[in-house]
C-alpha positions in Angstrom: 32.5 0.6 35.1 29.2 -0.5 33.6 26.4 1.8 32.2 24.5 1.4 36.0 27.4 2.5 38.0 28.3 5.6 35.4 24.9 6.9 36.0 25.1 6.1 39.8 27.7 8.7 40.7 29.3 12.1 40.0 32.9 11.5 38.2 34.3 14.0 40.5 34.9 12.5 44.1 34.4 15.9 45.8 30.7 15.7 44.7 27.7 15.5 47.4 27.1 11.6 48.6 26.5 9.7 45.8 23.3 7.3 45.0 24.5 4.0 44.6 22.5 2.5 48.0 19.4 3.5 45.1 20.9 1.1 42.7 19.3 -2.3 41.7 23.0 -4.5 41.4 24.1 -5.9 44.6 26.1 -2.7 46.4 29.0 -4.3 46.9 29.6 -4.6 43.2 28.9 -1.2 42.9 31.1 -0.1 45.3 33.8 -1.9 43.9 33.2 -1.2 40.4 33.6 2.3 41.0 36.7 2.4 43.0 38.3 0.4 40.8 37.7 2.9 37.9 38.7 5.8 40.3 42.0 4.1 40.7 42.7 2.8 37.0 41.6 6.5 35.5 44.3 8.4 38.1 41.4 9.8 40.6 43.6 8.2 43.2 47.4 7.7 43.0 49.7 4.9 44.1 50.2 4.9 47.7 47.5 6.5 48.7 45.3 5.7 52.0 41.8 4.7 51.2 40.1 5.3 54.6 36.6 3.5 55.0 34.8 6.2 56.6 35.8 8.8 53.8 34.6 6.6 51.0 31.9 5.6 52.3 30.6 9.2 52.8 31.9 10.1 48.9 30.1 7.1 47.9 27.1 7.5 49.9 27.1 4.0 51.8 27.8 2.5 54.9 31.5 1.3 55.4 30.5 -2.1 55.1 30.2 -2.8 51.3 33.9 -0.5 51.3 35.4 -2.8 53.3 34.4 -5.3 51.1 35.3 -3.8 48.2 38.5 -2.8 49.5 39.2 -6.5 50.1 38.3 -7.7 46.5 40.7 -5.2 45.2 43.3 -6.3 47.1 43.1 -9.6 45.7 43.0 -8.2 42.3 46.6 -6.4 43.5 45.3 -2.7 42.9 44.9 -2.4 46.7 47.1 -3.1 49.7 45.7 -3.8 53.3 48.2 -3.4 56.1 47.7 -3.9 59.9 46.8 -0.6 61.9 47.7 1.0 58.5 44.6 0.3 56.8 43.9 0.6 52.4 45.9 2.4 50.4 46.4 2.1 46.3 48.9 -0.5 45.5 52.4 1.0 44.8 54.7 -1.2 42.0 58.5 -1.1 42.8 60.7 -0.3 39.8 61.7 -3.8 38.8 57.8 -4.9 39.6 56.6 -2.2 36.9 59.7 -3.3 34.5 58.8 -6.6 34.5 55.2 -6.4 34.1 55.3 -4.4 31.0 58.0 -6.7 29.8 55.4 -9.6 30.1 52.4 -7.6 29.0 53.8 -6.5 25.9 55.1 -9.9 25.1 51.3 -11.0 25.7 49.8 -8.6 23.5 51.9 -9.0 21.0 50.8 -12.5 20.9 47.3 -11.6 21.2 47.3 -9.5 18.3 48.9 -12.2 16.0 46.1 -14.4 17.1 43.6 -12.2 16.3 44.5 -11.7 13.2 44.9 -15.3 12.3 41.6 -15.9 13.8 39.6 -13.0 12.7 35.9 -13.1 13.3 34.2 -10.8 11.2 30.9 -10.4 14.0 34.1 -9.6 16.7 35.9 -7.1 14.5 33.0 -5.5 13.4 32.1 -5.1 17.4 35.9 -4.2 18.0 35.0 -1.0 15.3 32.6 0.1 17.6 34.4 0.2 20.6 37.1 1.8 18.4 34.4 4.9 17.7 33.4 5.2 21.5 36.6 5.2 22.2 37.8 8.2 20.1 34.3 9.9 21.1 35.2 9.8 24.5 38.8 11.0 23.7 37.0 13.9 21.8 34.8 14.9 24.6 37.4 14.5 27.5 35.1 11.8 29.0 38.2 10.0 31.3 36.7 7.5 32.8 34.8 6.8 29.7 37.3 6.1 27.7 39.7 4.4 30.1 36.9 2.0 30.5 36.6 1.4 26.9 40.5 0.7 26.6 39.9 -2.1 29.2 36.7 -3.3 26.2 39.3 -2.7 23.1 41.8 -5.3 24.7 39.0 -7.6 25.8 37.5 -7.8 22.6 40.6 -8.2 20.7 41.3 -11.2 22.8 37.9 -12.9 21.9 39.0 -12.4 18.1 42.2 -14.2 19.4 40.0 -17.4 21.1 42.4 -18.4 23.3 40.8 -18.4 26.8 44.2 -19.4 28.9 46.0 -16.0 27.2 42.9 -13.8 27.7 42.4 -15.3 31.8 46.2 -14.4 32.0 46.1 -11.0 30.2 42.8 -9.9 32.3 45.0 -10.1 35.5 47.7 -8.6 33.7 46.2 -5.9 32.3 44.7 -4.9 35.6 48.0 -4.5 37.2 49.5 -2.5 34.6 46.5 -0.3 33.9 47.3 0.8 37.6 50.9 1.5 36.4 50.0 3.4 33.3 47.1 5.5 35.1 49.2 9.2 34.9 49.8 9.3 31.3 45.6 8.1 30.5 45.1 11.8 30.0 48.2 12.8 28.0 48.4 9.6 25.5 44.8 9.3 25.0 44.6 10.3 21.7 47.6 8.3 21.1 46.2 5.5 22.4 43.5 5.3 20.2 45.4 5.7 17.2 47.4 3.1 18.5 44.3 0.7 18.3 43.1 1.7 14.9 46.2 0.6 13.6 46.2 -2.9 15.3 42.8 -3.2 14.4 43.9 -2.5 11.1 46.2 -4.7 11.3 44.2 -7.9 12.2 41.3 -6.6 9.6 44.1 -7.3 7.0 45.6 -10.6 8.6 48.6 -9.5 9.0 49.7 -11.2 12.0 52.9 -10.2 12.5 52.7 -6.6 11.9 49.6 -6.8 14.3 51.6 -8.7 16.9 54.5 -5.7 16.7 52.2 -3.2 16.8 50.9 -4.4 20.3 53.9 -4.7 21.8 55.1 -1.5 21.0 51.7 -0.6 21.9 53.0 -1.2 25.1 56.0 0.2 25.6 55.2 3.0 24.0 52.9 3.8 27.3 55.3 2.8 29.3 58.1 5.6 27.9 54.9 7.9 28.4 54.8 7.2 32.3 58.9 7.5 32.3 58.3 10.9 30.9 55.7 11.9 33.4 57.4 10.6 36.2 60.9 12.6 35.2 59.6 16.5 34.4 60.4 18.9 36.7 58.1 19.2 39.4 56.6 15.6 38.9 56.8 13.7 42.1 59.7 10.6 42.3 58.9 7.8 40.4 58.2 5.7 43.0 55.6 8.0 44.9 53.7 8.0 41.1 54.0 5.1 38.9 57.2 3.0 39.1 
């Protein structure tokens, strides 16, 4: 979510109508900017129903630009759209999740090693400072904040990489597993930071392998957080959360 839509709207969804109708970017983009965070920081959970009318009173707008938003993140695969059923958040089967993570940390890994083969000094030193927002937000519980700044750590690190086929493929990847790895944003985000610093590290020293192991694990590591979530007592089954 850019600075705009931040400002635009109260992070809690039970807040009074919200004033992005008084905001200068097209509403549409607004409207989908912010769902899109809503969904990717937890605020709404796999499998369930967006309805129009309710989101476009929480949002404050007509049910227009929420259709259309609804629509674009379909095709991004964070939303479904079914007949007489309407929007709901995207669920991931099992092997879907499996397999995703499998790719994305394969990805990552060679993301990382690029990155440090290539390391730009302008880029790393702009990758620092996302590292410091990031850990400010982590300090100051700011969720959305930070989860937004993850999404800026990765793309970042894949400009230090220059390789514009892997960083068009890992945008649409990372999308779809940011929507798997939603429930554990708030328990691993410390974690996840420290996880960073040490691949930035990493590709500060050119050390390209251990940077390229470091983001895989990176990624599986987040992963075994969501198992964990999804199996304590109470939680609700796997595939109502996160698988």
């Amino acid at each position: 979510m850019n600075d705009a839509t931040a400002s635009a709207f109260s992070p809690n969804p039970d807040a009074p109508a919200a004033s992005l109708g008084a905001q200068h970017s097209p509403l549409f983009a607004l409207v989908t900017d912010t769902l899109r965070q809503r969904i990717l920081a937890g605020q709404y959970e796999q499998g369930e129903r967006l309805v129009e009318n309710t989101v476009s009173q929480e949002l404050g707008v007509s049910r227009i630009p929420v259709r259309e938003a609804l629509r674009a993140l379909a095709a991004e695969g964070l939303v479904r759209i079914e007949p007489r059923r309407g929007a709901s958040v995207a669920r991931l089967s099992p092997n879907i999740a499996r397999e995703m993570v499998e790719v994305r940390a394969t990805l990552e890994g060679l993301n990382a090693k690029l990155a440090a083969q290539r390391r730009d000094p302008a880029l790393i030193q702009e990758l620092e400072k996302v590292l410091k927002e990031g850990n400010d937000a982590v300090n100051s519980g700011q969720t959305e904040r930070f989860v937004e700044l993850n999404s800026r750590f990765h793309e970042v690190l894949g400009n230090i990489a220059a390789n514009s086929v892997l960083q068009d493929m890992m945008r649409s990847l990372r999308e779809r597993t940011a929507l798997l790895f939603a429930p554990a944003n708030l328990s691993r985000a410390q974690t996840n930071w420290d996880e960073h610093a040490q691949i930035l590290q990493a590709v500060i020293a050119g050390d390209a392998d251990l940077a390229a192991l470091l983001a895989t694990r990176h990624v599986f590591s987040a992963a075994k957080a969501v198992e964990a979530i999804n199996a304590a007592p109470g939680a609700d089954t796997a595939s109502d959360k996160a698988a």
